[in-house]
Backbone and ligand atoms as CSV (ligand in chain L), in Angstrom:
chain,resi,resn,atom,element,x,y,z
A,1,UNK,N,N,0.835,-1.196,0.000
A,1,UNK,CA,C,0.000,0.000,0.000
A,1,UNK,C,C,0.871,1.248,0.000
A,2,UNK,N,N,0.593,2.129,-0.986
A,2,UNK,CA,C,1.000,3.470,-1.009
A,2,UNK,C,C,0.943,4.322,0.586
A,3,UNK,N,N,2.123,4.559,0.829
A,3,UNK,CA,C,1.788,5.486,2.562
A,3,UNK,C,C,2.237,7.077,1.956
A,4,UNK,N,N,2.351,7.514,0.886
A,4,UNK,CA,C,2.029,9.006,0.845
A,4,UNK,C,C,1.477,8.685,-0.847
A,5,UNK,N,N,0.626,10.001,-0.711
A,5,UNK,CA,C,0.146,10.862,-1.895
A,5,UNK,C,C,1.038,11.244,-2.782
A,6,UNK,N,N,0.937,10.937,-4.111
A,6,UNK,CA,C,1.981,12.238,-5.173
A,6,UNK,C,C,0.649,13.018,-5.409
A,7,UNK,N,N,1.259,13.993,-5.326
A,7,UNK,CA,C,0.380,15.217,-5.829
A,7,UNK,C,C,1.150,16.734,-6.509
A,8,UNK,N,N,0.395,16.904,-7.094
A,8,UNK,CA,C,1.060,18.093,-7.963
A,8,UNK,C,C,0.124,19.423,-7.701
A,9,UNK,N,N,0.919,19.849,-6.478
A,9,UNK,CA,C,-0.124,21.522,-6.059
A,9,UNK,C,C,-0.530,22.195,-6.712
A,10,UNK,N,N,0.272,22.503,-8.335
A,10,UNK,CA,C,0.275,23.337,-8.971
A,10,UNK,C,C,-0.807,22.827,-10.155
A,11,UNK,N,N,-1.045,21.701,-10.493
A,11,UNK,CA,C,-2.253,21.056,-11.399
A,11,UNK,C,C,-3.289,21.729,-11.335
A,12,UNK,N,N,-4.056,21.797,-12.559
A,12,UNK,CA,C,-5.394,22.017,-12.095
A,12,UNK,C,C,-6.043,21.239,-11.538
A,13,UNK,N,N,-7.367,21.388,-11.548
A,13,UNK,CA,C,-8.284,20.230,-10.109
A,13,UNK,C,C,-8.279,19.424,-10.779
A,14,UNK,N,N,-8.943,19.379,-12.218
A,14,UNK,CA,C,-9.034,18.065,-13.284
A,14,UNK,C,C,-7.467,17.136,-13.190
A,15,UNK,N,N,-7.010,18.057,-12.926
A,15,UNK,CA,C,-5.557,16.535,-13.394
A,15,UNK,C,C,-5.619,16.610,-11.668
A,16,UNK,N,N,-4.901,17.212,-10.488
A,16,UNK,CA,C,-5.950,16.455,-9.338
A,16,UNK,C,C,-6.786,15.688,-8.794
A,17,UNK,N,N,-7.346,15.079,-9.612
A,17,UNK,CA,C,-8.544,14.242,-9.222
A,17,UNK,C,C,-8.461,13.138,-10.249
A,18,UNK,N,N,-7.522,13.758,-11.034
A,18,UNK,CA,C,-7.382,12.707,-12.506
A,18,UNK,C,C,-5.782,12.055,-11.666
A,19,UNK,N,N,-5.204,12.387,-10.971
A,19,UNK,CA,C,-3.910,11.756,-9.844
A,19,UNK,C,C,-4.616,10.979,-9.019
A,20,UNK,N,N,-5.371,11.801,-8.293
A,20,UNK,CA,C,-5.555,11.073,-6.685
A,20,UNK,C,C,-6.401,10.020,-6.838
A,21,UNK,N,N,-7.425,10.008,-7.865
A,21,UNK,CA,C,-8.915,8.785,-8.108
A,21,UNK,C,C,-7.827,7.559,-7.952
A,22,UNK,N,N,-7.138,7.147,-8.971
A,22,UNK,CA,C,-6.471,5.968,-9.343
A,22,UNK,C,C,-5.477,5.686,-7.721
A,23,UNK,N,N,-5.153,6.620,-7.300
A,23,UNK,CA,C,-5.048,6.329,-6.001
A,23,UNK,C,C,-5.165,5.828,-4.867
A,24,UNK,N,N,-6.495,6.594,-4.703
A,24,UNK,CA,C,-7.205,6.761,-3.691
A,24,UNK,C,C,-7.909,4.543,-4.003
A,25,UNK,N,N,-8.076,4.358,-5.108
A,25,UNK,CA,C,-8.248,2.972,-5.630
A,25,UNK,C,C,-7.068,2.013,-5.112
A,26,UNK,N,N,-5.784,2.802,-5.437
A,26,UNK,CA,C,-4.822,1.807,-4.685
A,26,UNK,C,C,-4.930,1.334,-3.893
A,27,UNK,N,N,-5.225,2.461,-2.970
A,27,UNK,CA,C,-5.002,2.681,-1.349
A,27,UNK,C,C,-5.805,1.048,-0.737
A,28,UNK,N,N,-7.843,1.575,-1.690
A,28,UNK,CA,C,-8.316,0.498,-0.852
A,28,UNK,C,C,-8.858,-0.576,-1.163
A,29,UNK,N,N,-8.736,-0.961,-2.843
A,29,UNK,CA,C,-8.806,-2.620,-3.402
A,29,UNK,C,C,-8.194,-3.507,-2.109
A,30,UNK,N,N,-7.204,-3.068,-1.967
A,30,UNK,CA,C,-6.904,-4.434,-0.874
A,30,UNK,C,C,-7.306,-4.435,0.177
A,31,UNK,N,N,-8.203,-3.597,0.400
A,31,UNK,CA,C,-8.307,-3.882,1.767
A,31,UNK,C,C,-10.333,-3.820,2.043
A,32,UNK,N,N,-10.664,-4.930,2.578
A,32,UNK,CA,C,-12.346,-5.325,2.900
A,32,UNK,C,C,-12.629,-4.427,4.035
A,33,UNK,N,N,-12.077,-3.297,5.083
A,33,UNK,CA,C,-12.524,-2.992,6.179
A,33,UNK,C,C,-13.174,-1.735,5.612
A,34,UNK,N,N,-14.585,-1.399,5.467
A,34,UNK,CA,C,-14.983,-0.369,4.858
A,34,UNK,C,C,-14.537,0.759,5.645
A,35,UNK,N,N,-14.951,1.163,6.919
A,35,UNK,CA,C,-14.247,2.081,7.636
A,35,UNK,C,C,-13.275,2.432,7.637
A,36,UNK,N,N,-12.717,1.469,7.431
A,36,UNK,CA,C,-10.633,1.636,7.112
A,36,UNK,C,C,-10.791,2.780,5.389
A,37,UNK,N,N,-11.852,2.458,4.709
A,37,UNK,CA,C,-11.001,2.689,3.175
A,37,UNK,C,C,-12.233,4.248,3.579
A,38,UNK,N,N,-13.292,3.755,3.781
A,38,UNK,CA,C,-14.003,5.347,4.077
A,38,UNK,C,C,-12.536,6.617,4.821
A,39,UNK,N,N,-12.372,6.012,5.987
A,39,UNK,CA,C,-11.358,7.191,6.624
A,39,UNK,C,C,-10.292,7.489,5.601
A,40,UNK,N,N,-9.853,6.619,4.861
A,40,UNK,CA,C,-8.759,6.956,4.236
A,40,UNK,C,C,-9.052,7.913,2.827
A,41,UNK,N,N,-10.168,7.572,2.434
A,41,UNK,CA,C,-10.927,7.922,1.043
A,41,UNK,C,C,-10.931,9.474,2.051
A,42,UNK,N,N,-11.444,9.819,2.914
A,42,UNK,CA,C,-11.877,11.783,3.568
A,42,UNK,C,C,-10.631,11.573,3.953
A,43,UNK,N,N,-9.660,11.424,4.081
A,43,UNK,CA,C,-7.642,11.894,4.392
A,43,UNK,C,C,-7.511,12.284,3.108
A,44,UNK,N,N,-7.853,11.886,2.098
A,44,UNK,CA,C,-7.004,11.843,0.734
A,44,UNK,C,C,-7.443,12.822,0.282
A,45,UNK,N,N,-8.800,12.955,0.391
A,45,UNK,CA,C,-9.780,14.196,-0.482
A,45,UNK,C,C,-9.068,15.532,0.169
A,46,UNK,N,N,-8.546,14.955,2.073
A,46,UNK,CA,C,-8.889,16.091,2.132
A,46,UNK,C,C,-6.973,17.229,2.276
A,47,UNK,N,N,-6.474,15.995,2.113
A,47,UNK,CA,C,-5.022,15.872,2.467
A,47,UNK,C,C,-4.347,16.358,0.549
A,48,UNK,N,N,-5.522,16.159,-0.432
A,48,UNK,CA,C,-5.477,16.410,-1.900
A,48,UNK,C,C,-5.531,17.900,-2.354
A,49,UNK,N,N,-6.533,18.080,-1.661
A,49,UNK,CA,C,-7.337,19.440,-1.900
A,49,UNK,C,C,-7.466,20.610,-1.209
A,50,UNK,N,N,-7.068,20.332,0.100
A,50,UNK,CA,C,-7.399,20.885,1.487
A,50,UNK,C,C,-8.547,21.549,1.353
A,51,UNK,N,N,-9.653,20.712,1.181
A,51,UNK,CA,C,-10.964,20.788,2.006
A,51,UNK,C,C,-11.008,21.370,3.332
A,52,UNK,N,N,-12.456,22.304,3.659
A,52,UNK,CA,C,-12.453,22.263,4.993
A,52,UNK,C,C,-13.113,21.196,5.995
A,53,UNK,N,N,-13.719,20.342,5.290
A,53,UNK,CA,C,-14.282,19.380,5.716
A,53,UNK,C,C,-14.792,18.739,4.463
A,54,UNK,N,N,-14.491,16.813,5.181
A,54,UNK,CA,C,-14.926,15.902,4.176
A,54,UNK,C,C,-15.292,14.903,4.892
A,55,UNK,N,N,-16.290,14.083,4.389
A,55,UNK,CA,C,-16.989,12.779,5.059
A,55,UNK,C,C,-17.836,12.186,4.848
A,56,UNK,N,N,-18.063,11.493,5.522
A,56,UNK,CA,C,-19.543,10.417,5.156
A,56,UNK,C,C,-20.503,10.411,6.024
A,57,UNK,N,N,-22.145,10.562,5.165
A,57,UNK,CA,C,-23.229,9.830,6.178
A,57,UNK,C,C,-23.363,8.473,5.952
A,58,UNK,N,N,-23.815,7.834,6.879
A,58,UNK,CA,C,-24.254,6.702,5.991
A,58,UNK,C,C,-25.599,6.097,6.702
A,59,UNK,N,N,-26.275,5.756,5.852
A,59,UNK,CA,C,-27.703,5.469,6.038
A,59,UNK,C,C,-27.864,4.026,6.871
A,60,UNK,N,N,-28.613,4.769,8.267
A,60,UNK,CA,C,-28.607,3.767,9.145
A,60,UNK,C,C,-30.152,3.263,9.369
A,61,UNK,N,N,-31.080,3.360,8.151
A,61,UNK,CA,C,-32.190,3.121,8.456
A,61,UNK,C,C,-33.523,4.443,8.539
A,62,UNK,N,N,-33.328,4.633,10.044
A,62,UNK,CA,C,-34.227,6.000,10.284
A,62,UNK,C,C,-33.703,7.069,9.703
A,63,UNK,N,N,-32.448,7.449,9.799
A,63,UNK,CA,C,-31.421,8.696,9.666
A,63,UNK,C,C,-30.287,8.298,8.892
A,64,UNK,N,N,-29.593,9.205,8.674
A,64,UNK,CA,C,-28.147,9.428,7.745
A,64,UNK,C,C,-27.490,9.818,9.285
A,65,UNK,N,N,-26.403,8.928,9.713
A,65,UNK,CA,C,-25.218,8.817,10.990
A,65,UNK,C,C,-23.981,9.328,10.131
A,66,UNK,N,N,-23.587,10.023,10.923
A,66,UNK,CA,C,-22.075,10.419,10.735
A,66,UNK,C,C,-20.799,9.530,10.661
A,67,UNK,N,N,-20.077,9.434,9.658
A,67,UNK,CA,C,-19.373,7.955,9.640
A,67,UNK,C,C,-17.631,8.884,9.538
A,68,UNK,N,N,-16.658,8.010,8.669
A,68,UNK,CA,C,-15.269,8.298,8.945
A,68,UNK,C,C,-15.114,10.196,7.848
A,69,UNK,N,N,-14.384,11.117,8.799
A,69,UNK,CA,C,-14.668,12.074,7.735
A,69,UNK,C,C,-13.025,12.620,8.630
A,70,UNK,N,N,-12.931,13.855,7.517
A,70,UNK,CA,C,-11.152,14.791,8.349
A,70,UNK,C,C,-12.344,16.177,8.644
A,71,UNK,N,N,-11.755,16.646,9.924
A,71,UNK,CA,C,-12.276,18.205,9.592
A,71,UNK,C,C,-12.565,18.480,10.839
A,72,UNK,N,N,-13.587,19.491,11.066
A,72,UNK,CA,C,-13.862,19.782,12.921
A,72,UNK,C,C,-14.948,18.891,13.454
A,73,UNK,N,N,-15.692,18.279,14.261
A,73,UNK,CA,C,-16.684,17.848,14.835
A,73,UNK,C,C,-17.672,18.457,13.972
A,74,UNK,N,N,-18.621,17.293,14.014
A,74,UNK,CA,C,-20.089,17.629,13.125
A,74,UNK,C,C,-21.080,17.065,13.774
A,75,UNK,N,N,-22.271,17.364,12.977
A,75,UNK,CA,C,-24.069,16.699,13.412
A,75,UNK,C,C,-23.672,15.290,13.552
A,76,UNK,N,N,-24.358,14.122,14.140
A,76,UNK,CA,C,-24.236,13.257,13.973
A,76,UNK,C,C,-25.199,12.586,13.314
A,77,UNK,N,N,-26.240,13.182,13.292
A,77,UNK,CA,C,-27.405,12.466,13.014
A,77,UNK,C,C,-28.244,13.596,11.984
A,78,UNK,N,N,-28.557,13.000,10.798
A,78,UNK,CA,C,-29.356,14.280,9.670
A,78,UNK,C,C,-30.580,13.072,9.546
A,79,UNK,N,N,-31.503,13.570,9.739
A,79,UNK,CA,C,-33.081,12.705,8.835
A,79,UNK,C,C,-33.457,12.945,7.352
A,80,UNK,N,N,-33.344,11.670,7.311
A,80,UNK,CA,C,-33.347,11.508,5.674
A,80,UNK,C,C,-33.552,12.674,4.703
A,81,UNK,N,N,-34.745,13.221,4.998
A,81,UNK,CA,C,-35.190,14.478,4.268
A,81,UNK,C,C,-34.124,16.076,4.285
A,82,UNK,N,N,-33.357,15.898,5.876
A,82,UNK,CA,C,-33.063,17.029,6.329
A,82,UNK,C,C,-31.620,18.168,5.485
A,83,UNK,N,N,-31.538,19.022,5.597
A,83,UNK,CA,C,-30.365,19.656,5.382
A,83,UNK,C,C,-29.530,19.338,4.075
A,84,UNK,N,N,-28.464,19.573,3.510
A,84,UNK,CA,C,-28.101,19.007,2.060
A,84,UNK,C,C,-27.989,17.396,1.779
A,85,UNK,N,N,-27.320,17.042,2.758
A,85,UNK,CA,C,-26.733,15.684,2.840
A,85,UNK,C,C,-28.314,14.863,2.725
A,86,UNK,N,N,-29.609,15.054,3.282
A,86,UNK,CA,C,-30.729,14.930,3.602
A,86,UNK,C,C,-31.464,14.802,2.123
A,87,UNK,N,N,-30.771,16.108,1.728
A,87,UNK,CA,C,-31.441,16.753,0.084
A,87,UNK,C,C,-31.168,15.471,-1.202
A,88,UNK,N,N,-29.419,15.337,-1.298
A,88,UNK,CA,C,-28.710,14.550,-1.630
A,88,UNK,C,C,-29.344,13.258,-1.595
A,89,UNK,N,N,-29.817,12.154,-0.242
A,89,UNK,CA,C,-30.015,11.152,-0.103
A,89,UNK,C,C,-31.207,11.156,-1.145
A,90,UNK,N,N,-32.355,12.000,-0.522
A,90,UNK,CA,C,-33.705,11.794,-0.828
A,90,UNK,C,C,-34.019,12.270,-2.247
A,91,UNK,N,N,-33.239,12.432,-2.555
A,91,UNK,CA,C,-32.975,13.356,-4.502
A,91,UNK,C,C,-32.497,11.940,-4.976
A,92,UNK,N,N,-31.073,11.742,-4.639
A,92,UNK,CA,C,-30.545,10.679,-4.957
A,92,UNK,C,C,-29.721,11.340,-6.137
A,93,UNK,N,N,-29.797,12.312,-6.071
A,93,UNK,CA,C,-28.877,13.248,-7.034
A,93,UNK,C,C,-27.259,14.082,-6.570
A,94,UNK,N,N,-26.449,14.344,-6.962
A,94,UNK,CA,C,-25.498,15.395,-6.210
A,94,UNK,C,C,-25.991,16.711,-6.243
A,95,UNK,N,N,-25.751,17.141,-5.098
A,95,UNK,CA,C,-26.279,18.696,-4.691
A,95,UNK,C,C,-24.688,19.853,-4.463
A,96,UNK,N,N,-24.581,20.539,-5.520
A,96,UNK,CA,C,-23.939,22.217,-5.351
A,96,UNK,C,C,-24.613,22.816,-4.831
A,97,UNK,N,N,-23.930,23.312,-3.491
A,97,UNK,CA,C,-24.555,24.228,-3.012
A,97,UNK,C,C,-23.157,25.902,-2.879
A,98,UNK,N,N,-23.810,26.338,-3.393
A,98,UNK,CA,C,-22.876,28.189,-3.744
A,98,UNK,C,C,-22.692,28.750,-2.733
A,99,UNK,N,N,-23.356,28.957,-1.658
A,99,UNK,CA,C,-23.578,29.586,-0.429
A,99,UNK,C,C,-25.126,29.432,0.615
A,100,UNK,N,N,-24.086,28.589,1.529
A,100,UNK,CA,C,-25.078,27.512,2.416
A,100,UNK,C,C,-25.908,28.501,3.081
A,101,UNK,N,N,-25.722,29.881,3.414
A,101,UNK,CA,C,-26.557,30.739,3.856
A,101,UNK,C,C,-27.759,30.458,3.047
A,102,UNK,N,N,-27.766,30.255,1.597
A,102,UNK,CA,C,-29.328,30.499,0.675
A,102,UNK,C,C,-29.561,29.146,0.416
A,103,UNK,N,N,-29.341,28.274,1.148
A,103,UNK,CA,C,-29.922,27.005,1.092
A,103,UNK,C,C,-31.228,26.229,2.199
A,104,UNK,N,N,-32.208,26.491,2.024
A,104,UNK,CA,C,-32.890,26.538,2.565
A,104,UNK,C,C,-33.076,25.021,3.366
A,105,UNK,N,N,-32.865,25.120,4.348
A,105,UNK,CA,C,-32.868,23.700,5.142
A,105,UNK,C,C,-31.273,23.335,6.041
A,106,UNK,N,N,-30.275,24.294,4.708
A,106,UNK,CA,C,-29.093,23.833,5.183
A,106,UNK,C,C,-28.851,23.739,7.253
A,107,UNK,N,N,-27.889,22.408,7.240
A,107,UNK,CA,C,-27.555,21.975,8.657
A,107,UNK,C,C,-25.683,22.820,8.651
A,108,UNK,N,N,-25.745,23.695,9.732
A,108,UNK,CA,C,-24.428,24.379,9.524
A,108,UNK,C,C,-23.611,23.647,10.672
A,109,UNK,N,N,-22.917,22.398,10.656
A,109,UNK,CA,C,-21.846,22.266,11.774
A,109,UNK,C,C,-20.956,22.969,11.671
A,110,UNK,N,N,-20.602,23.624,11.093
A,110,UNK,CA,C,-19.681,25.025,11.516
A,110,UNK,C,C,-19.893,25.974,10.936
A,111,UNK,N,N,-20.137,27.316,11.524
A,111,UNK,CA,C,-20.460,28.487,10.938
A,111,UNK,C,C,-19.185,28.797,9.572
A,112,UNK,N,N,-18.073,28.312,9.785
A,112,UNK,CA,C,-16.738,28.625,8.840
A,112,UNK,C,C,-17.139,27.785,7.401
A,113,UNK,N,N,-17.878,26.912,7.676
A,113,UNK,CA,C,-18.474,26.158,6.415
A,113,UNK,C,C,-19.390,27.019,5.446
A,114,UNK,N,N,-18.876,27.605,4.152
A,114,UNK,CA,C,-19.427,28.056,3.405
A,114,UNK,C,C,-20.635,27.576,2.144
A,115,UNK,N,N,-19.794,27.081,1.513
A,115,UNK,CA,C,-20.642,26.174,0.492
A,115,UNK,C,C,-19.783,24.751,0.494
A,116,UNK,N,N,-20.573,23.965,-0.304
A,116,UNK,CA,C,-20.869,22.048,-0.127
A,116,UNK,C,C,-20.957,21.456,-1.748
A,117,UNK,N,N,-20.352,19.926,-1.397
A,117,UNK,CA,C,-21.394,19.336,-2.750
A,117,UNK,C,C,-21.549,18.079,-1.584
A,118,UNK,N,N,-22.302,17.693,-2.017
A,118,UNK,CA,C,-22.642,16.101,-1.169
A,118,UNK,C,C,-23.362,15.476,-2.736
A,119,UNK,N,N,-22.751,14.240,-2.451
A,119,UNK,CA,C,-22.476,13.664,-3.660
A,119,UNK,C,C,-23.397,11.785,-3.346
A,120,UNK,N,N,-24.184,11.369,-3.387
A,120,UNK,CA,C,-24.853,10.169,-2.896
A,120,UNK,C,C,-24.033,9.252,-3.796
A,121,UNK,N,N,-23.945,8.040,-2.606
A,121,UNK,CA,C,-23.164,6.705,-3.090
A,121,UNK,C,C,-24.117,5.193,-3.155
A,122,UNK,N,N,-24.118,4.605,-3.939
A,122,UNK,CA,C,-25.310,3.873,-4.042
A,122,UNK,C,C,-24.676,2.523,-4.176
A,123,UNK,N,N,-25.465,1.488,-3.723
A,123,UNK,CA,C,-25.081,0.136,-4.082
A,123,UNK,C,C,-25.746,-0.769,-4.229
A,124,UNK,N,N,-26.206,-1.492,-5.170
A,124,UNK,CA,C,-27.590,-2.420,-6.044
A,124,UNK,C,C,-28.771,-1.499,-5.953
A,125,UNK,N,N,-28.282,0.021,-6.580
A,125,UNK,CA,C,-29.598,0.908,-7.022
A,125,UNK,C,C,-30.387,1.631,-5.646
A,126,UNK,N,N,-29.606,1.268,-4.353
A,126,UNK,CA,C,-30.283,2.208,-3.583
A,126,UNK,C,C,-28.846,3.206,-3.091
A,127,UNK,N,N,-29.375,4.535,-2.883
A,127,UNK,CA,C,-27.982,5.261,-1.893
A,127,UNK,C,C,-27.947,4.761,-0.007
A,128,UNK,N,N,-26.640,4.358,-0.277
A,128,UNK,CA,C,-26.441,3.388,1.018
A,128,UNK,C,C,-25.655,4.877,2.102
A,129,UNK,N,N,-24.921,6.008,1.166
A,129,UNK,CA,C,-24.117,7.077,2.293
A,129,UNK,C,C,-24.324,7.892,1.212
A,130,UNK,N,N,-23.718,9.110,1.825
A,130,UNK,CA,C,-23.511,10.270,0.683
A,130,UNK,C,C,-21.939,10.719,1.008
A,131,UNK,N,N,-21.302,11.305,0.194
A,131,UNK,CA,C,-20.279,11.982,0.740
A,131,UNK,C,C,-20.404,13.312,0.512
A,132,UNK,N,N,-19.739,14.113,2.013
A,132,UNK,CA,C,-19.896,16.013,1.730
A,132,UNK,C,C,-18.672,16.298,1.961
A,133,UNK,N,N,-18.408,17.231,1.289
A,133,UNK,CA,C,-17.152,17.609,1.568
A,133,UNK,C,C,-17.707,19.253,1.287
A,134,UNK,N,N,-17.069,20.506,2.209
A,134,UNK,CA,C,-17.560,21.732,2.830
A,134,UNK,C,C,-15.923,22.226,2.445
A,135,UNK,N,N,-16.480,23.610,2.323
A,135,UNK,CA,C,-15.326,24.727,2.055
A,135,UNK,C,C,-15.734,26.256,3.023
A,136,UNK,N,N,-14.598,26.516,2.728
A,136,UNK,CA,C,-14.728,27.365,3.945
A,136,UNK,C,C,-14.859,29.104,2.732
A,137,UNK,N,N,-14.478,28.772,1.323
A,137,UNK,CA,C,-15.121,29.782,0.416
A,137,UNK,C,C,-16.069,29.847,-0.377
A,138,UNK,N,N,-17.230,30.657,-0.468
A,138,UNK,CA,C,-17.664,30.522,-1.406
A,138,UNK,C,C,-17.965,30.301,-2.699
A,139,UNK,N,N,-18.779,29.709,-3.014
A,139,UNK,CA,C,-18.680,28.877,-4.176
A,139,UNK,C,C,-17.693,27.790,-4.550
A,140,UNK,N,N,-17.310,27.337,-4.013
A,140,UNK,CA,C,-16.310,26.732,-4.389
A,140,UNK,C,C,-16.108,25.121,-5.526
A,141,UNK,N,N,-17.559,24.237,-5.220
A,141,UNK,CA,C,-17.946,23.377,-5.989
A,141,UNK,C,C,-18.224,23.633,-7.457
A,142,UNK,N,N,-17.871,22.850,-8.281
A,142,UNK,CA,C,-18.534,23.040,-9.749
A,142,UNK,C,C,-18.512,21.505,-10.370
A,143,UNK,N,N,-18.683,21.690,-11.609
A,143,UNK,CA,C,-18.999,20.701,-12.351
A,143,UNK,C,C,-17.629,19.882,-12.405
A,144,UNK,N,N,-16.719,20.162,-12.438
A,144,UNK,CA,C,-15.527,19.150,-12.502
A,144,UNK,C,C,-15.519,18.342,-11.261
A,145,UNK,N,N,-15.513,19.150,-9.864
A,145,UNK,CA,C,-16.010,18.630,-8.514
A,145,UNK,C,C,-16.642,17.145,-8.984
A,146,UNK,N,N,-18.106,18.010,-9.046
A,146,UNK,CA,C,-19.434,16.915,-9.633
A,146,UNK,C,C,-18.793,15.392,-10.016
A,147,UNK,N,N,-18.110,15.736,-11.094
A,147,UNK,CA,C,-17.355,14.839,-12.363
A,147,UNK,C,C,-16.903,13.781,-11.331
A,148,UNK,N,N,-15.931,14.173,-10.874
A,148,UNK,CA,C,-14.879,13.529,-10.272
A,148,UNK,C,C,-15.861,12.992,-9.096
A,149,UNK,N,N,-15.931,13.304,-8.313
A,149,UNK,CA,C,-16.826,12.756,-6.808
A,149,UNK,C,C,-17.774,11.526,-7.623
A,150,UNK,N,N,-18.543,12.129,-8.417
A,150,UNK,CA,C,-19.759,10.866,-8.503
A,150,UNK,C,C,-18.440,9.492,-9.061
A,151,UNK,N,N,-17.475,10.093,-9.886
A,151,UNK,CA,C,-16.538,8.589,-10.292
A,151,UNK,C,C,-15.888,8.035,-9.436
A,152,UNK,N,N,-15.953,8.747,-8.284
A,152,UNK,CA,C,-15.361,7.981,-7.204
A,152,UNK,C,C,-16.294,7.185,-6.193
A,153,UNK,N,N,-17.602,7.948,-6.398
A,153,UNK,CA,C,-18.529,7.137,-5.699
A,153,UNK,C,C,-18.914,6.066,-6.733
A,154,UNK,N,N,-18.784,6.290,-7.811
A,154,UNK,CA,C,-18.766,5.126,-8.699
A,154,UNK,C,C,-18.212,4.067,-8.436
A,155,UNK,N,N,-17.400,4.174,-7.747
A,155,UNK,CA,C,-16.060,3.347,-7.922
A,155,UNK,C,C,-15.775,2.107,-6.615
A,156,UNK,N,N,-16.531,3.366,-5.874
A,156,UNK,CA,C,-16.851,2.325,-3.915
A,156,UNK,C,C,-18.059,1.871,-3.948
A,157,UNK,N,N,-18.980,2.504,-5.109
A,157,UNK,CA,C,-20.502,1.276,-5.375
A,157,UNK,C,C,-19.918,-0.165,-5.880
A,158,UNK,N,N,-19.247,-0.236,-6.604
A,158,UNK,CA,C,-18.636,-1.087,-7.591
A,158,UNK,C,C,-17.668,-1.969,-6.661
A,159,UNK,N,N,-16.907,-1.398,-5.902
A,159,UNK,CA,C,-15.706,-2.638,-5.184
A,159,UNK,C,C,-15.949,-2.228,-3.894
A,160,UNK,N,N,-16.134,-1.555,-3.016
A,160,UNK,CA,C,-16.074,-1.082,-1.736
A,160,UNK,C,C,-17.552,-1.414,-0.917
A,161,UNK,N,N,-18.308,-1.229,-1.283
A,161,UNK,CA,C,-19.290,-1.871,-0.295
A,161,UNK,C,C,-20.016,-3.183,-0.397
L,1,SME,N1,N,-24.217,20.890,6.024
L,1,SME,C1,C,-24.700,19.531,6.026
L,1,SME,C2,C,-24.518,18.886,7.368
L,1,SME,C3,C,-23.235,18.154,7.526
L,1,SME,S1,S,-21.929,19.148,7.835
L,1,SME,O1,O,-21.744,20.091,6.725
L,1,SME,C4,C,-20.539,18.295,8.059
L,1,SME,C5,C,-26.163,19.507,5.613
L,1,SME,O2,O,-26.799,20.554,5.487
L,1,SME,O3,O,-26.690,18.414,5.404
């Protein structure tokens, strides 16, 4: 197993994410402990990009629980419907959000958290977690984001859960 990142600071995000995906794959084909490859999958994103926060819900039935993520303390518990991650599940779509102030519902675990994408991860056609990852500037998500996240949730539907 790879124990550091190559990364190229100076890349754009596309070749960023076009480095770290095939990576971040290294890292956790070999290994069956989902928690193990979740924590490592929010280190990489966030150890890649410097995110202000990255992580997972994952759907425990009643609610979306807070699972392995890097960043400050968060909600633990969102209801299905609730807040982006909430939006995300019950859409079943990825959600940009520009500025979490005009998001109506948004859940703020930290006021320094600006805008979001939460990105739903699915496995035999239902979303089993979502992943969010939060910035501390506005706007900061876009369509390459989008791109990249859903191929990685592609990728842990497919071998990881
Ligand atoms: N903002 C999210 C809650 C999770 S924290 O950002 C880590 C939401 O509205 O669902």
């Amino acid at each position: 197993m790879a124990e550091t990142l190559l990364l190229d600071q100076t890349a754009t995000k596309a070749e960023k994410y076009e480095t770290l995906l095939p990576q971040i794959q290294a890292l956790t084909l070999g290994e069956t402990d989902l928690i193990a490859n979740l924590a490592n999958i929010a280190a990489a994103l966030k150890q890649g990009f410097g995110f202000f926060w990255v992580g997972f819900y994952l759907d425990r039935g009643k609610e979306l629980v807070l699972g392995p993520f890097q960043g400050t303390i968060a909600c633990v518990r969102i209801a299905h419907q609730a807040g982006v991650c909430g939006a995300a599940y019950s859409t079943q779509k990825t959600i940009i959000v520009a500025d979490v102030d005009q998001f109506d519902g948004h859940i703020a675990c930290s006021s320094d958290s600006k805008s979001e994408i939460v990105v739903p991860i699915f496995k035999d056609g239902k979303v089993v977690m979502v992943l969010d990852v939060d910035s501390e500037h506005l706007n900061h998500f876009d369509e390459t984001d989008k791109v990249y996240l859903e191929k990685l949730a592609e990728f842990m539907g497919k071998n990881l859960l």
